[in-house]
Structures are given as C-alpha cells and as structure tokens.
C-alpha positions in Angstrom: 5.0 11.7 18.9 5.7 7.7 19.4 4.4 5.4 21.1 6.0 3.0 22.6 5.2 -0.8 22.9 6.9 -4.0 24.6 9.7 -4.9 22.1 8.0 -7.6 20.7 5.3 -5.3 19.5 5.9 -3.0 16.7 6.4 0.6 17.1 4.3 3.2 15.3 3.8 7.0 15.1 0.5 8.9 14.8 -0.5 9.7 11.1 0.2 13.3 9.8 -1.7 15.1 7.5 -0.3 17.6 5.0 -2.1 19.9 2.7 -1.4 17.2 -0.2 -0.6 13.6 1.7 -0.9 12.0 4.6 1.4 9.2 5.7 2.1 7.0 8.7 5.1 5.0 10.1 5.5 1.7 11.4 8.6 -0.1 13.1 8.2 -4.0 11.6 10.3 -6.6 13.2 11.1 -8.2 10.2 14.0 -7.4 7.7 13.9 -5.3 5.0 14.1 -7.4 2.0 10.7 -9.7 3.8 9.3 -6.3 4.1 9.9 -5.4 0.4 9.1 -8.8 -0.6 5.5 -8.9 0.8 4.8 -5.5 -0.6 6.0 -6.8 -4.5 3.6 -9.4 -3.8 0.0 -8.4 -5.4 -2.0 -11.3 -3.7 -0.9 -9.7 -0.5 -2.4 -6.6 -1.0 -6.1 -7.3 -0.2 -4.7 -8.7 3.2 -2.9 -5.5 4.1 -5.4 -2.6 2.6 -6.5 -1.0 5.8 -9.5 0.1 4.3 -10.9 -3.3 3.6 -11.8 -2.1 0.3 -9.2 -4.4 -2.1 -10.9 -7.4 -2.2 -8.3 -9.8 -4.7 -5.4 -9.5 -6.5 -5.7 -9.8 -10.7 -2.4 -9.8 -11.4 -0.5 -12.5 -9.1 3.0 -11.8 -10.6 5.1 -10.0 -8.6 6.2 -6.4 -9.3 9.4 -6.4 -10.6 9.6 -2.8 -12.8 8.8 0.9 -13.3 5.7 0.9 -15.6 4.5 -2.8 -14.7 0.8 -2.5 -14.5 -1.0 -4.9 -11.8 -5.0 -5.1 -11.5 -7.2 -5.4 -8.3 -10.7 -6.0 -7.5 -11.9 -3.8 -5.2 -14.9 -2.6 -3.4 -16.9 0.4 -1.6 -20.3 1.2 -1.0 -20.2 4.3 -1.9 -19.0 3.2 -5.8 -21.6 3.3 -8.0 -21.2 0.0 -8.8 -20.0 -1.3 -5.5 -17.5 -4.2 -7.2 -15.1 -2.5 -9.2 -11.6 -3.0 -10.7 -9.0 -0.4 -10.4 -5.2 -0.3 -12.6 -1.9 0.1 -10.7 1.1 1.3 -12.6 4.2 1.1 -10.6 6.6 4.1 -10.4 8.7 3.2 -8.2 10.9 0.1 -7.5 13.6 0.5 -5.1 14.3 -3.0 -3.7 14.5 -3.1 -0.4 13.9 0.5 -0.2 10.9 2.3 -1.4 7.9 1.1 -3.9 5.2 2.9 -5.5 2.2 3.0 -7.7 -0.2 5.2 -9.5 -4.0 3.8 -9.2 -6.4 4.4 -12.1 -8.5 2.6 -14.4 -9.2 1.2 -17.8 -11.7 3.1 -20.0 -14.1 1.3 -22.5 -11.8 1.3 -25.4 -8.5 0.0 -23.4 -6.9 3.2 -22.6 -5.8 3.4 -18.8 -6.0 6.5 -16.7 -4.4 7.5 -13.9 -5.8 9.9 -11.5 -3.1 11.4 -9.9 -2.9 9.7 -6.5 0.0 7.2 -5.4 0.8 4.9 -2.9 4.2 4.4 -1.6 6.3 2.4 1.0 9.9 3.8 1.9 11.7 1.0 3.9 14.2 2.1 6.2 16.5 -1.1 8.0 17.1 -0.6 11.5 19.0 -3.2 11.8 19.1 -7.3 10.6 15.7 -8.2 11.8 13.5 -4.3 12.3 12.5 -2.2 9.2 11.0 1.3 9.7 8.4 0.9 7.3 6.5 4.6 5.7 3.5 4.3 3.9 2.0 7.6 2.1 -1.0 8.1 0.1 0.0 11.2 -2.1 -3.0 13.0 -4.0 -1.2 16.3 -5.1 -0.8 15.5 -9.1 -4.5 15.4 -8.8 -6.1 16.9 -11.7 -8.4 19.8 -11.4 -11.0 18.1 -13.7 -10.5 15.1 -11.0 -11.0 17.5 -8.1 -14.4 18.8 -9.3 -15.8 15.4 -9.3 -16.3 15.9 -5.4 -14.0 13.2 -4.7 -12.9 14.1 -1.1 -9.1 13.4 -1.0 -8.4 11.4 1.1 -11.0 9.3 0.3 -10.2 7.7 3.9 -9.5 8.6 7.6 -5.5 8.2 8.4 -5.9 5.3 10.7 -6.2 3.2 7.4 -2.9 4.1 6.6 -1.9 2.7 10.1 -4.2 -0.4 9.9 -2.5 -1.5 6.4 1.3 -1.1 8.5 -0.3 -3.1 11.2 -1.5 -5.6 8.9 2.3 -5.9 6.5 3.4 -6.0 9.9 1.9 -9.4 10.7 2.3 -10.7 7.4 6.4 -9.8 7.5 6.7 -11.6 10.9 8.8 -14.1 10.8 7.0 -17.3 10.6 7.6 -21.1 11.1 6.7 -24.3 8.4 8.7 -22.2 5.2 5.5 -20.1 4.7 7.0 -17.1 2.0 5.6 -13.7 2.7 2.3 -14.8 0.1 1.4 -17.7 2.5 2.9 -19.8 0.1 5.2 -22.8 0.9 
C-alpha cells in the first residue's frame, strides 16, 4: 500500500517484514547519481541512521569498491559498553544503482568479523530529478553461533528503516549555495 503525499513531498510505502529482512521504500526527489552519491559518503551516515544509533563516521573517504572497509562509531544503551565502534565491508557497489555492506567488528588481535547482516540501497530512477530509493536490512547469513547470543534480529522496529529514507531524502534535496551531498562546499 502507498501513500500518497503532495508532489513536493516524497512518496513512501509501509515497511514489510519477511521471515529473513525487512525493507522499506522511498520515492526521493532528487536524481539518482545525488542519491548514490550521499550514500558513498561515510560522514553522511550518522545523519541518515534512523535509529540514531551511528554517532560519526571513522572513515571519511568515500566508498568506491567491493571489499573497501569503512569504520563508525556508534552507540546503544543496551551495548555493554554503550560507545562502541562497528566495521563495514562493502559488497556491493553498483553506481547509481544499488550499495551494500556487511557490518561487523574488529577483534583484539586485528581480525574483523562479520556477523551476517547487510544493509543495502537499490536506486531505481524515475525519471531526471525522482529516484525510488529501497533500503533493506538482511540478517539471513546469520550464523547459528550468532543467533544463540539472544540478539533479536531485527535489532530495530521497521519505522527506522523509513526514518533513515526520510532522512537521505532531505539530505539528496536539491539545495542552493554549492553545498555537495556531505554538506560540503
């Protein structure tokens, strides 16, 4: 089901929830490549998480590559530390199209694991200046050993998914003074 907004406004439909990912889609009245361009941008991720839970970017370089790994610091009450730092490895890069990463972490001695859950943004121009924009969170390469934690999957409700669209939404608008999609000039 959609619903509908004045034309100005974006266009969104209600999150769905399978058995193994849940995902939400967003109409953004911006082109593709701004869309894309926002997403490649790490210090632009804390300002679309619709969770409020990323708190900076580590890594500022853009991603440009499968297997580029990008660092952010994040935080949750429920962490046992609270401030934590989690590993991103992209896995897919699709420009304009789609993007994608694994999240994990680094261990003690350097090694980084993933756990099995990925993000990922399939772009879909609707024209020169609107971009159907998809974002699912995918936990289903979960391991078992991960699942027995008591991690509840997903760790979120799906209105987050449809905050963070809101939020690339307003950071894709079109804007005046040469800002770039990073705030930037």
């Amino acid at each position: 089901m959609f619903i509908t907004t004045a034309p100005a406004k974006p266009t969104t439909n209600q999150p769905t929830v399978d058995h193994e990912n849940v995902s939400a889609t967003l109409t953004v009245a911006a082109p593709a490549t701004r869309v894309f361009a926002v997403l490649a941008d790490p210090a632009t991720h804390a300002a679309i998480d619709g969770t409020g839970w990323v708190q900076e970017s580590v890594d500022r370089a853009p991603l440009t590559e499968a297997g580029q790994i990008f660092r952010m610091d994040m935080h949750h009450p429920d962490h046992p530390n609270g401030d934590y730092q989690v590993v991103n490895k992209v896995q897919v890069l699709d420009p304009p199209r789609a993007i994608a990463w694994l999240t994990g972490q680094e261990k003690d001695d350097g090694h980084l694991e993933f756990g099995g859950w990925i993000w990922r943004y399939d772009l879909a121009p609707l024209g020169p200046s609107e971009t159907e924009v998809t974002l699912t969170y995918d936990w289903s390469a979960v391991p078992q050993f991960i699942r027995e934690r008591g991690i509840r999957f997903p760790p979120f409700g799906p209105e987050h998914l449809t905050n963070s669209l809101h939020h690339l939404a307003e950071l894709a608008a079109p804007t005046t003074g040469g800002q770039t999609p990073g705030g930037r000039p």
